[in-house]
N, C-alpha and C positions, 0 to 999 in steps of 0.2 A: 573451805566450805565444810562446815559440820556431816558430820556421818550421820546418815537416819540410825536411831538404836531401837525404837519400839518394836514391838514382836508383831503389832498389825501391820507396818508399815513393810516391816521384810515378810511379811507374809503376801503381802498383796505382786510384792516387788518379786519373790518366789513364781507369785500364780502366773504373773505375765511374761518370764520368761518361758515357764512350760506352755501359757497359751502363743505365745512367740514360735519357739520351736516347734510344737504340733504345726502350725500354719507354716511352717517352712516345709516341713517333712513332707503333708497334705500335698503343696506346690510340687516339690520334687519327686513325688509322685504321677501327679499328673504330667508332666511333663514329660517322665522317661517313662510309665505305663509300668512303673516295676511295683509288682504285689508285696509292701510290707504291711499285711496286717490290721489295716487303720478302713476299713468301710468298702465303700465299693471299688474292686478293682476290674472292672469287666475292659479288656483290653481292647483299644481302639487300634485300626491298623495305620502304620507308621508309614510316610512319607519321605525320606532322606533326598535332603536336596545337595546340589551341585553345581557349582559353577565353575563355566572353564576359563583359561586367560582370554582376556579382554582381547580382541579381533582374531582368533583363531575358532574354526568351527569344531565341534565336538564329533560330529561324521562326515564321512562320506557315502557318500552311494552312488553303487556301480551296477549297470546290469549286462548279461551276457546274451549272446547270439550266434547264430552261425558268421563265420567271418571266413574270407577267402584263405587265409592265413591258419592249417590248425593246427601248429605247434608252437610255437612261441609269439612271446608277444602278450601287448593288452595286459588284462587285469592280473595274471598269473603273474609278470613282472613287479607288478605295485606290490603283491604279497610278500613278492621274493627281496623288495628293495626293503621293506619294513624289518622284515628276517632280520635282514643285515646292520638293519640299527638296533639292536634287541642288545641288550645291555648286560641282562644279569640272567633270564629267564624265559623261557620258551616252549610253551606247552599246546598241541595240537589234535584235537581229536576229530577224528573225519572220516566219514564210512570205506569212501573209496580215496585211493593214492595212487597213482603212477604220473603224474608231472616230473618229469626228473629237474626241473629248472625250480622245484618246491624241495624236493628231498636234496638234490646241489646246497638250495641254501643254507637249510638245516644242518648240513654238513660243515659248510663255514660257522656257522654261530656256532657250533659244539668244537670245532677247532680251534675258536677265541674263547673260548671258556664258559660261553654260555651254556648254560643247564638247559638241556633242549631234550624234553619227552613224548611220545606217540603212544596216543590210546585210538587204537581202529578196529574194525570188525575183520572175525576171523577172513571169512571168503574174501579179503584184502591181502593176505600173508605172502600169497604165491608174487605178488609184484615186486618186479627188479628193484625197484623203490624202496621199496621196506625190505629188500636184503643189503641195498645199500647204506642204509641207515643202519641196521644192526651193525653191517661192519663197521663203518663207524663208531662203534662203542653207544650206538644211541639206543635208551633203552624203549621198548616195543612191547603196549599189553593189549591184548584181543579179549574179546569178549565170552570167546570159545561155548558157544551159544548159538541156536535155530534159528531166535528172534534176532534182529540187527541193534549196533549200536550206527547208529542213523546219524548222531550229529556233524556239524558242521562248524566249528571256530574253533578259534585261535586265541591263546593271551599271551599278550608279550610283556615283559617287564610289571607284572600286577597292575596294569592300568590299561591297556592299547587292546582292543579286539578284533578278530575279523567274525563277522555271524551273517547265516545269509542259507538259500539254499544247495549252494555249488560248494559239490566234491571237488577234489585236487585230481580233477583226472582229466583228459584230454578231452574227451566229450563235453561234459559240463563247463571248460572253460571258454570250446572254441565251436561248440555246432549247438548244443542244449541252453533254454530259454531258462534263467535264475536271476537272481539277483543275491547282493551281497553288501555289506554296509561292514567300512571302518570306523568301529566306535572309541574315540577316550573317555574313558569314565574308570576311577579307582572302584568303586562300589558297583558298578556293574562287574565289571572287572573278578571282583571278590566273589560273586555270583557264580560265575563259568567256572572260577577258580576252584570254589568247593563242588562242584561238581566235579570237575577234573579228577578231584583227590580223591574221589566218590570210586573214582574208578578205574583210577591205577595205583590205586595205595592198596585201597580197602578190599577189591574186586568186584565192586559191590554194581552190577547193571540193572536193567528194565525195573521186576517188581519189586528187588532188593534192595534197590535204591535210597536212601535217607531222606524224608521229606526234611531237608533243613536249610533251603535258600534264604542266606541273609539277608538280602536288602529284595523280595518281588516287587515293590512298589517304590519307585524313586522319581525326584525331579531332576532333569538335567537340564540346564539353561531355561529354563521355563516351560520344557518339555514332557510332559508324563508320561512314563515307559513302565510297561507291568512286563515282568521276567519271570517264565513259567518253565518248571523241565518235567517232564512226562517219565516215566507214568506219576511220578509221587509228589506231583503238585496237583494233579485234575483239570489237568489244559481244555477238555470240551468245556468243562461249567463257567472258564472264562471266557472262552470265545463266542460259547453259547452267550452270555450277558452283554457281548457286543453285539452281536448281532441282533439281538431283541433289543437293544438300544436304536437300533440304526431309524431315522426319522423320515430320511429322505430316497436314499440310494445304499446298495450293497454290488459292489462291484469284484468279482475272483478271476484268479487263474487257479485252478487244481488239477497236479500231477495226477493221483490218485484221492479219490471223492466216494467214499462209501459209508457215510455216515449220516443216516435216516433222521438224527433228531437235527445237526445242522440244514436238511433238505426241508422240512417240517416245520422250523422259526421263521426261513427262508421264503419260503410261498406263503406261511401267514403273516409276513411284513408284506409281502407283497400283496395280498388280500386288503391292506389295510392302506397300500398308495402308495406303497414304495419300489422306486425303482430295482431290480434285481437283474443283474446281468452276469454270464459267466463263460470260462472258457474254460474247458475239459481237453487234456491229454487222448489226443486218439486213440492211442493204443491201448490206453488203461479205460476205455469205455468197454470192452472188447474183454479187460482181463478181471472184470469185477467192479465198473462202475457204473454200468448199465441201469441199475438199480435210481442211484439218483438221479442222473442223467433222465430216466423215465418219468420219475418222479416230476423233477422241476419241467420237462416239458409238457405232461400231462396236464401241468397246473396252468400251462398255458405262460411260464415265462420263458424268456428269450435268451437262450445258450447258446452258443456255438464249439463243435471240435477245430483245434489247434491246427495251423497251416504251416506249422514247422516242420523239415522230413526228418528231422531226427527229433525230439523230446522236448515237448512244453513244460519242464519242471519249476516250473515256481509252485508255489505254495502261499497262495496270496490271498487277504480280504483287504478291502479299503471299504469303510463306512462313511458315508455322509461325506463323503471328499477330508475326513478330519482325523479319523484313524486307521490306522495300519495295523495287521496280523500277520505276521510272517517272521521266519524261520525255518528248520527242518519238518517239521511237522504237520504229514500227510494227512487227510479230510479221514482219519479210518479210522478201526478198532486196535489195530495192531501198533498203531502211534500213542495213542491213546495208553493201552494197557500193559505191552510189553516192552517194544523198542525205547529204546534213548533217542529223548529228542530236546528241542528247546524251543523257547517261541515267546518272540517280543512282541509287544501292545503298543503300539506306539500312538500318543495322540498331539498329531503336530501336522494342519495344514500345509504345510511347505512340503514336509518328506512325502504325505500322504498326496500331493500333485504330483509329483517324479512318480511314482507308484503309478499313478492314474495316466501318465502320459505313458508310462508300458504298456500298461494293460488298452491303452487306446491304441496304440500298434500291435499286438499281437493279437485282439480284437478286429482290426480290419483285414487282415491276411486271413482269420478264421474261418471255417467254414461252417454255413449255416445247417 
């Protein structure tokens, strides 16, 4: 075939590979949201999906109670059994510790070789547990700090988590009401992970925190989960947005509940037809939640205090039966603003019934 040789014809033949390549760049723009230069870039927030193998579930969920039994046993074993398949990595941050059947494990996986780290709150240190672990050569970083490091999970091998309300202590696994969910996700995973490193590399807690979680917004199996850590994500302006979303019904369990503008969207979805139901920690009416507690009965909706004699800790919303909120992260200011916390959005009918079939038992033992 002849060569074109006219100087129009490679002129033209020039102009459409530069309008070629613009419209490629344009595309590959839009697509990854990365600013080169070329018109508008106003960033849209990103989705990352996920899918797990084909007939394996991505969670579980577990929830705790009092149980005749309260040293071993139950979900503190499931922990301990996952410990023990941890491969390469094992990193654990948790307010409170004294399970020794938790720090036993730990102990195993760092004597296979696993790189096995603990980031927990100072008033944690004096526990037999965490001198067991240091002697074990396991290393140990506290927060050494007024405010708490509050959270509550586990990653194991950069993929496996445990998150959930329940400390590794013998109350929260065998007599206090939580819950707690085994999740696979690499990208969530990644999530907890820079957090981790947030705060036992860097020292970096509460307001010093690095607002830089990589993936808050992800798909898992056709699941939407929003990942939030406090203070340096702004966990109420999300929760707040669920909760003004809710159409039908807002249903909680709250440890601690001292937060006037959640009590305030609250009673005005309920103004507006929507069901609002809740259950409050007795004890913590008494030490500072009396405030909304007043509030939402004031308004004339329907709360009940906890029929647990030891501790109604969850930390829960379920909206419209369709989303879930829950994590470490108490209804307050000091979750909010100081303490280390975290808190998953979860929107998935099925989790959000397990959710609701709790909150419907811990709701009937309640008291009016």
């Amino acid at each position: 075939m002849p060569r074109r040789s006219s100087r129009s014809a490679a002129s033209l033949g020039a102009t459409l590979v530069i309008f070629i390549l613009l419209g490629l760049v344009y595309l590959f723009q839009k697509i990854t949201n990365l600013d080169l230069g070329l018109g508008d870039t106003t960033p849209t927030p990103t989705t990352i999906s996920e899918i797990s193998t084909p007939g394996s579930s991505w969670y579980q969920l577990y929830f705790t109670g009092p149980t005749p039994d309260d040293r071993s046993g139950g979900i503190p074993d499931l922990i301990a059994a996952s410990f023990d398949g941890a491969q390469k990595t094992l990193d654990v941050a948790v307010y409170e510790f004294n399970l020794t059947s938790l720090s036993d494990a730990l102990i195993r996986a760092a004597d296979r070789g696993v790189r096995v780290r603990l980031v927990t709150d100072t008033d944690t240190l004096e526990e037999e547990t965490i001198a067991d672990l240091l002697n074990a050569g396991i290393p140990v970083v506290d927060d050494q700090r007024s405010a708490i490091m509050h959270d509550k999970f586990v990653v194991i091998d950069s993929s496996i988590m445990w998150v959930g309300s329940m400390n590794f202590s013998i109350n929260d696994a065998y007599k206090n009401d939580n819950n707690v969910m085994q999740i696979t996700s690499p990208r969530l995973a990644q999530n907890y992970a820079v957090e981790f490193e947030e705060m036992f590399d860097q020292n970096e807690f509460g307001p010093q925190s690095t607002a830089n979680t990589p993936n808050p917004t992800l798909n898992l199996n056709g699941t939407r989960i929003e990942n939030y850590f406090s203070p340096e994500d702004g966990v109420a302006a999300h929760i707040l947005d669920v909760l003004k979303s809710a159409q039908r019904s807002i249903y909680f369990m709250a440890f601690t509940f001292t937060r006037t503008d959640f009590t305030d969207v609250m009673i005005a979805r309920a103004q507006a037809g929507v069901t609002v139901q809740g259950v409050f920690e007795t004890r913590q009416i008494a030490a500072g939640s009396d405030q909304a507690w007043n509030a939402l009965t004031d308004a004339g909706l329907e709360v009940r205090q906890d029929g647990n004699s030891f501790t109604m800790h969850n930390k829960v919303i379920v909206v419209d039966e369709q989303i879930v909120v829950t994590g470490s992260y108490n209804f307050t200011k000091a979750a909010e603003d100081s303490n280390d916390e975290n808190v998953l959005i979860i929107y998935n009918p099925e989790i959000a019934a397990a959710y609701m079939e709790e909150w419907k038992e811990i709701w009937e033992v309640a008291k009016h």
